[in-house]
C-alpha positions as CSV (number, residue, x, y, z in Angstrom):
1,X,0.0,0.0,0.0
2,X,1.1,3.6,-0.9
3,X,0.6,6.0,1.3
4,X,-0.3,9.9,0.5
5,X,1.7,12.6,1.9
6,X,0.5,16.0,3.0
7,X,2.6,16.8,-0.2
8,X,1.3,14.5,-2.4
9,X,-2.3,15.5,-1.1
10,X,-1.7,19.0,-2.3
11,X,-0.1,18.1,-5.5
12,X,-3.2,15.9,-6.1
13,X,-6.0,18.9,-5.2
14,X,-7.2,17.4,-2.7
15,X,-6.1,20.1,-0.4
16,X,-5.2,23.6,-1.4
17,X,-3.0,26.5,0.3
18,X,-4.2,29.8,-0.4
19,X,-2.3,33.3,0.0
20,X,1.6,34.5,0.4
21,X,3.2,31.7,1.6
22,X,6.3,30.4,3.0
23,X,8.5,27.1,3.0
24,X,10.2,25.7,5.9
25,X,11.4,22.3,4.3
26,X,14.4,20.5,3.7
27,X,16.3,17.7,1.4
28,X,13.6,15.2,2.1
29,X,10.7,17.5,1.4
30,X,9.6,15.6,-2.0
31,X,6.4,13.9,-3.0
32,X,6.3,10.8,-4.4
33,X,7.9,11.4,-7.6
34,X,11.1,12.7,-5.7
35,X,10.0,16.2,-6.7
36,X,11.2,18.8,-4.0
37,X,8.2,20.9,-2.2
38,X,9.5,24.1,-3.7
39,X,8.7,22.7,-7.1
40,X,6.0,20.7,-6.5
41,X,3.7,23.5,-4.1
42,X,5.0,26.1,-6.9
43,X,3.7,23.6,-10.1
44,X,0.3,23.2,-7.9
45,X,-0.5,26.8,-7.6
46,X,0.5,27.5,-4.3
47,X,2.4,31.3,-4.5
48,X,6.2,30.8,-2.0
49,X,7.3,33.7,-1.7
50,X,10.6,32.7,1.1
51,X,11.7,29.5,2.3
52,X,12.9,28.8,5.8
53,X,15.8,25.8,6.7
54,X,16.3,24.0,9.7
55,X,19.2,22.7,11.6
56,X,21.6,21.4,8.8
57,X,20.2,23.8,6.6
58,X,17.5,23.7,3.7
59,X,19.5,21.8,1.5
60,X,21.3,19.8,4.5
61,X,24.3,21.1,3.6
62,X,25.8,21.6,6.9
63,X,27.0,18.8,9.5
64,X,25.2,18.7,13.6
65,X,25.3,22.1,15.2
66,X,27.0,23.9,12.4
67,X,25.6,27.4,12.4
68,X,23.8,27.8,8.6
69,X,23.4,31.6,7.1
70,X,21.1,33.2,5.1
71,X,21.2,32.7,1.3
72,X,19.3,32.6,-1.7
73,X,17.5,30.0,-4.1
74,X,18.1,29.9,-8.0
75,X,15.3,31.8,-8.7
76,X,15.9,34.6,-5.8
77,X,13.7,33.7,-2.9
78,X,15.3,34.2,0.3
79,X,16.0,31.6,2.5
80,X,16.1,32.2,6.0
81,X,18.1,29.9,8.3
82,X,16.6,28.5,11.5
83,X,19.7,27.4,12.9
84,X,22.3,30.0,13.7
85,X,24.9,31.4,16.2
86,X,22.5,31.8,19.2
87,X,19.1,30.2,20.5
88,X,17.5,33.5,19.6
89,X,18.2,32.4,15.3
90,X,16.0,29.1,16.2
91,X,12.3,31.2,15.4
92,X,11.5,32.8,12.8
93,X,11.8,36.6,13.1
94,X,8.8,38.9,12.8
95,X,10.4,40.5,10.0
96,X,11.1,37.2,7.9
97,X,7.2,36.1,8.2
98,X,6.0,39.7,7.0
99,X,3.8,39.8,4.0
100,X,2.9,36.0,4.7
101,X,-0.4,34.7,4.7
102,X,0.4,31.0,5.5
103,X,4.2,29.2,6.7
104,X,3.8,25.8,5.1
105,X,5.8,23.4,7.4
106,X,7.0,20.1,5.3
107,X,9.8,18.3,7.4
108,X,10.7,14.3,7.3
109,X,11.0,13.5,10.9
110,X,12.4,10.2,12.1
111,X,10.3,9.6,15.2
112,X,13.1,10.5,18.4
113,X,13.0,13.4,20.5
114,X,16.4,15.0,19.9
115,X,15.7,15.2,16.3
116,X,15.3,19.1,16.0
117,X,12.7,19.1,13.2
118,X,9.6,19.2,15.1
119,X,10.9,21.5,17.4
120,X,11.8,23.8,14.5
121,X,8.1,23.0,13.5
122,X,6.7,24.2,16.9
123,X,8.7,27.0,17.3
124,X,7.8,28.4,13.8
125,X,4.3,27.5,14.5
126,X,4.6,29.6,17.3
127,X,6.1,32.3,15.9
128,X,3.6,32.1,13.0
129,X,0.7,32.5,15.4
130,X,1.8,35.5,17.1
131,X,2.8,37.6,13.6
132,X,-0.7,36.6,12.0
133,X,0.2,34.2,10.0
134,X,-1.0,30.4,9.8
135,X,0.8,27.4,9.6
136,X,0.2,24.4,7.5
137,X,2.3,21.0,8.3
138,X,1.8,18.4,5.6
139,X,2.1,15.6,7.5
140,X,4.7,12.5,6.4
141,X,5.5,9.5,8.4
142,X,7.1,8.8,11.2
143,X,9.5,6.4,9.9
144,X,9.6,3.9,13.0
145,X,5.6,3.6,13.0
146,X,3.5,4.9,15.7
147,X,2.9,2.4,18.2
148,X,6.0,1.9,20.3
149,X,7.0,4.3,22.8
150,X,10.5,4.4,24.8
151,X,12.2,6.6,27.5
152,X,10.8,9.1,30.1
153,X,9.9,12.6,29.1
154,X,12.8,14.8,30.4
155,X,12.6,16.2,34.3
156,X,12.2,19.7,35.3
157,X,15.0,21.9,34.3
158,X,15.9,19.5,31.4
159,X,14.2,21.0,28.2
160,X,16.2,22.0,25.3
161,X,16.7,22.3,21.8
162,X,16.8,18.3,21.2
163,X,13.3,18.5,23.3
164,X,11.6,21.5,24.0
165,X,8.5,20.2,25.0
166,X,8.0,17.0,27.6
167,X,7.8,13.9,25.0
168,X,9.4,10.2,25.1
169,X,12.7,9.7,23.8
170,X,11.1,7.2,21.2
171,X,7.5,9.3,20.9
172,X,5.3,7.3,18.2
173,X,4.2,10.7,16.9
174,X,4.1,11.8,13.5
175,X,5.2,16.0,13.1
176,X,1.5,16.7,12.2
177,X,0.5,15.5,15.9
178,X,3.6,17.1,17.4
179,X,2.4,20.5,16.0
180,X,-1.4,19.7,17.3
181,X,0.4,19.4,20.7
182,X,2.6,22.2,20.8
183,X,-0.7,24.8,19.5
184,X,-2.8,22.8,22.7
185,X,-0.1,23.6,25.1
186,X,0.6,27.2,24.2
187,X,-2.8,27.9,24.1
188,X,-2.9,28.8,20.2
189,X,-6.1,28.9,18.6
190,X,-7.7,25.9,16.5
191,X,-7.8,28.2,13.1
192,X,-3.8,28.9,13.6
193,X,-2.9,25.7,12.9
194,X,-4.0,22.7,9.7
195,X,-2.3,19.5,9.2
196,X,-2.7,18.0,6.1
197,X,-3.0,14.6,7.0
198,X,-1.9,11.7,5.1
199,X,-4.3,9.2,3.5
200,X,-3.7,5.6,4.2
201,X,-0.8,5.7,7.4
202,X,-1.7,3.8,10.4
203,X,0.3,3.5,13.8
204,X,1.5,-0.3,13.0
205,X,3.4,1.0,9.7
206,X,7.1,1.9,9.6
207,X,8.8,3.7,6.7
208,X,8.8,0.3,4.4
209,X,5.3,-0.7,4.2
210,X,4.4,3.3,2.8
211,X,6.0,2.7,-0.5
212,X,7.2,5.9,-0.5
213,X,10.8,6.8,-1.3
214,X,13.7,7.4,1.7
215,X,15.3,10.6,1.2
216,X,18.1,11.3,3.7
217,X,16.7,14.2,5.6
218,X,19.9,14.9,7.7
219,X,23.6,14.4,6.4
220,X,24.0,11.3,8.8
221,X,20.3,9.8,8.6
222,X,21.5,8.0,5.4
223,X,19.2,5.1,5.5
224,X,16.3,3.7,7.5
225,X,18.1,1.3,9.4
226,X,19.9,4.8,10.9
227,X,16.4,5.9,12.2
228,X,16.0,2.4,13.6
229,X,18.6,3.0,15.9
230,X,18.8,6.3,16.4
231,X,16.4,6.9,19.2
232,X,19.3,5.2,21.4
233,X,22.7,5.8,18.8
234,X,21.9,9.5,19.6
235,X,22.7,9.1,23.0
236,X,26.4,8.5,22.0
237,X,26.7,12.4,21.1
238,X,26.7,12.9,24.8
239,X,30.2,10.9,25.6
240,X,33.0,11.1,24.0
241,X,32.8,7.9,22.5
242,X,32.1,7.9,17.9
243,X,28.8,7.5,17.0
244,X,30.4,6.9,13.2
245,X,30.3,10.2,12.3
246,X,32.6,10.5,9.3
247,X,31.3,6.4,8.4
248,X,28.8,5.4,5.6
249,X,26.8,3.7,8.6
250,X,26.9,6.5,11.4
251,X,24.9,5.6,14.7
252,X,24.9,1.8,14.0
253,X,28.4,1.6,13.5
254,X,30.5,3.3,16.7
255,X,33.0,3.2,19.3
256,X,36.1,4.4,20.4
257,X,39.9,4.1,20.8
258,X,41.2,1.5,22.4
259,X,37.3,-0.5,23.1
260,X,36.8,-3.9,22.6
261,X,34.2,-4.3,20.6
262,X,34.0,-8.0,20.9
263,X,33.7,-8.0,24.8
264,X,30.8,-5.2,24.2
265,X,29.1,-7.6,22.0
266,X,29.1,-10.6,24.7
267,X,28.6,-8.5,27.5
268,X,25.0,-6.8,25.9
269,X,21.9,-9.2,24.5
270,X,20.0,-7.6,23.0
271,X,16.4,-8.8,21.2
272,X,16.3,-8.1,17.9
273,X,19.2,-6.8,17.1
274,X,22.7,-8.4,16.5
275,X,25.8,-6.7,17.7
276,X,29.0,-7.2,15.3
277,X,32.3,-6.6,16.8
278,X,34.1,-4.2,14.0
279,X,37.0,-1.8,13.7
280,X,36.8,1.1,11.7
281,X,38.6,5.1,11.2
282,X,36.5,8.1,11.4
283,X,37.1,10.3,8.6
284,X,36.1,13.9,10.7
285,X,34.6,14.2,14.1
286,X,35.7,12.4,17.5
287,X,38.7,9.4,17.3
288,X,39.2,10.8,13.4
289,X,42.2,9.3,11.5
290,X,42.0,6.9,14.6
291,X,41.5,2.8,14.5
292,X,38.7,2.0,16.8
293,X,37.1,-0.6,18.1
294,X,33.1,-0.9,18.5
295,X,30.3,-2.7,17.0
296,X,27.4,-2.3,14.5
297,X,24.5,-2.8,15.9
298,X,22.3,-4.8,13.0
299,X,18.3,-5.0,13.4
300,X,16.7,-8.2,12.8
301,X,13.5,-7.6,13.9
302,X,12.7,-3.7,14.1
303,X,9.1,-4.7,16.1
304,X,11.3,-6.4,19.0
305,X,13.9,-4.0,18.9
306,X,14.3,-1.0,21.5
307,X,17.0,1.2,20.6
308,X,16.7,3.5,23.8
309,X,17.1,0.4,26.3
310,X,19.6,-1.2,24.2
311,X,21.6,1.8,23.7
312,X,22.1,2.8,27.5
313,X,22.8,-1.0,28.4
314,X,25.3,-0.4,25.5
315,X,27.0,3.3,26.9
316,X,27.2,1.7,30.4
317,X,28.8,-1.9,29.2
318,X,31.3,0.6,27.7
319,X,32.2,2.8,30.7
320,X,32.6,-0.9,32.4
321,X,35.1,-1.5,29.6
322,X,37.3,1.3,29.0
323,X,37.2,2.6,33.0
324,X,39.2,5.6,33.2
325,X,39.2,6.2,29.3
326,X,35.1,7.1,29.2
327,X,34.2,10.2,29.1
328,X,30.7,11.8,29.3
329,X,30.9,15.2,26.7
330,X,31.9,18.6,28.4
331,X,31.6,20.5,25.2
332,X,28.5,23.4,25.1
333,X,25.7,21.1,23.2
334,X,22.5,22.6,21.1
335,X,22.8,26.3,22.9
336,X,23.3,25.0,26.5
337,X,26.4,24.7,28.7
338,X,25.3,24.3,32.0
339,X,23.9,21.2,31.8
340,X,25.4,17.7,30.5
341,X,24.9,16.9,27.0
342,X,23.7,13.1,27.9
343,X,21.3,14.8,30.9
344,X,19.7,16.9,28.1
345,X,19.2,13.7,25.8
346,X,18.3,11.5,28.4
347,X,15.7,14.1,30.0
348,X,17.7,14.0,33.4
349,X,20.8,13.2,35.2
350,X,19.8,9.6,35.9
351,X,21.6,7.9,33.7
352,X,25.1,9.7,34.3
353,X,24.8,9.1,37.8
354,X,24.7,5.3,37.8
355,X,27.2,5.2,35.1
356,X,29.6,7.0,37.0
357,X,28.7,5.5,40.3
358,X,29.1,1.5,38.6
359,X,26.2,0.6,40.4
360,X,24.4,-1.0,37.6
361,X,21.5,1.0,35.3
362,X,18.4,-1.3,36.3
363,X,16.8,0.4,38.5
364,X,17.8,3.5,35.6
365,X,16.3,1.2,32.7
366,X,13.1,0.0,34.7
367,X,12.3,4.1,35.2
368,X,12.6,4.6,31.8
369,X,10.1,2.0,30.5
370,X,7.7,3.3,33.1
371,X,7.6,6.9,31.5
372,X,7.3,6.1,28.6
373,X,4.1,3.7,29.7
374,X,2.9,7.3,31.2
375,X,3.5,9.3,28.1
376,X,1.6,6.5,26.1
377,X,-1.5,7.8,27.9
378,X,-0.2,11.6,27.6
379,X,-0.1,11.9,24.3
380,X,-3.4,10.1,23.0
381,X,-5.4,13.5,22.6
382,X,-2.9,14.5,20.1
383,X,-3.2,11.2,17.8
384,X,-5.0,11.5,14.4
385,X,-4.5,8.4,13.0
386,X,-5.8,4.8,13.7
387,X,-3.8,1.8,14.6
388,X,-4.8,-1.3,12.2
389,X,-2.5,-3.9,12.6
């Protein structure tokens, strides 16, 4: 079964965007014919006028937390960056949304909190609302389906860029229901917000039962089997171990200096997923032009899986193995410096606490699985589409 983007829904007629409008999309902002939005909105009628880029830039040019500037398309729209030097870059200015009648919002999320799309999203929806102007998502997929939910929305004092509102690590929502939630919680009227909704997505499909094409919407979200594990691999940005930045496999294949990745591999079962002890040489980013050691971390059955669980069993296995050698990140991360990079992807200081302490990540683990139970129940008002299978 194929299913119908937002996009595709608007190429097709069956929903129209009327007035001034602008583009906040990216590289994986096509429709089924692997048409880019600009073209596509532009060939259906719709009048953009300025485009808007996320983090990585609208033509995901730009490697994680590279600051992206202003430029210009071929045919002399501006495009305004949502990702600069300071927090303050991260909204739409009221200057860059003048003469808009509608901010058409067409991102490719891949279903984990510290993906910075949908915050993008909500900001701009925000910022939309308060200038006058509506916002339009046309909803896509959330590529690991909708119906399993990991890790505890963060604790007070924990939001950030890689979650700015309280979610699950792993949150089953599609960017068309994150958006719903953000207007509800800021109090935004109904009429400020549509989503497009897709025609024939439930919550039991992931990306390969749409029949749509993958289009990497981030320079290292290369494949599916990279969202797969990402909702844990992420976590590896907040140590100084590689999360294969500078690979052709980045999150599934990682490690470090001097790791052994075939005691990792023994020490962490996992269900469904096999880990593969392997060497390899980042070409940029941390350990590069060094041999490490590490694993890949190969999915055999993506409805078993749980890339959260498996991926802090996996951080603590290696502080167990390298000792003295682990380190957490120290480095300023996504506009904060106060607080821990792996306490700001984790939602709390939890993790790093029993890591560092050796005292085992159970009781860490079993906390975890409960908040996510909880946000199950959270987030239900927000859904709009069914679950089938």
């Amino acid at each position: 079964m194929t299913v119908v983007t937002g996009l595709d829904r608007v190429v097709a007629g069956e929903a129209s965007i009327e007035g001034r409008a602008g583009l906040l999309a990216h590289p994986a902002s096509v429709d089924r014919r692997l048409v880019h939005a600009r073209r596509a909105l532009a060939d259906a009628g719709v009048d953009v006028v300025a485009i808007f880029g996320p983090e990585h830039g609208y033509g995901g040019e730009a490697q994680d937390m590279i600051e992206v500037g202003d430029l210009r398309d071929p045919e002399g729209l501006p495009i305004y960056s949502l990702y600069g030097k300071t927090e303050a870059t991260l909204s739409p200015t009221p200057a860059q949304l003048e003469g808009l009648d509608v901010l058409v919002v067409d991102l490719q999320d891949v279903g984990s909190r510290y993906y910075t799309y949908v915050w993008t999203a909500g900001l701009a929806l925000v910022a939309a609302a308060r200038a006058g102007v509506r916002t339009v998502v046309l909803d896509r997929p959330n590529p690991l389906g909708g119906r399993h939910v990991e890790g505890a929305p963060q604790r007070p004092g924990h939001r950030s860029f890689v979650g700015l509102y309280d979610v699950a690590v792993r949150h089953g929502m599609t960017i068309g229901e994150i958006a719903t939630m953000v207007r509800e919680l800021e109090g935004i009227d109904e009429a400020a917000l549509e989503v497009v909704e897709m025609r024939g997505w439930d919550r039991a499909m992931t990306f390969e039962h749409t029949g749509l094409p993958w289009v990497l919407p981030s320079p290292n979200m290369p494949t599916l089997d990279t969202a797969r594990v990402y909702p844990g691999g992420c976590l590896l940005e907040g140590t100084a171990l590689s999360e294969g930045r500078g690979l052709t496999r980045p999150f599934e294949i990682w490690g470090a200096a001097g790791l052994d990745g075939v005691a990792l591999a023994q020490r962490v079962p996992l269900d469904g997923a096999t880990l593969r002890p392997t060497t390899f040489t980042p070409t940029f980013h941390k350990h590069a032009g060094a041999i490490c050691g590490g694993v890949q971390v190969h999915v055999t059955d993506p409805d078993a899986f749980r890339p959260y669980e498996a991926y802090l069993r996996l951080i603590a296995a290696s502080r167990d193995l390298l000792g003295d050698r682990f380190e957490w990140r120290h480095a300023p991360y996504e506009f904060v410096a106060d607080i821990p990079a792996i306490d700001l992807l984790t939602g709390g200081p939890e993790l790093r606490d029993a890591v560092d302490r050796g005292t085992g990540i159970d009781a860490v683990v079993a906390a975890e699985r409960a908040g996510g139970e909880a946000f199950e129940a959270t987030r239900r008002p927000w859904l709009r589409y069914p679950e089938q299978g």
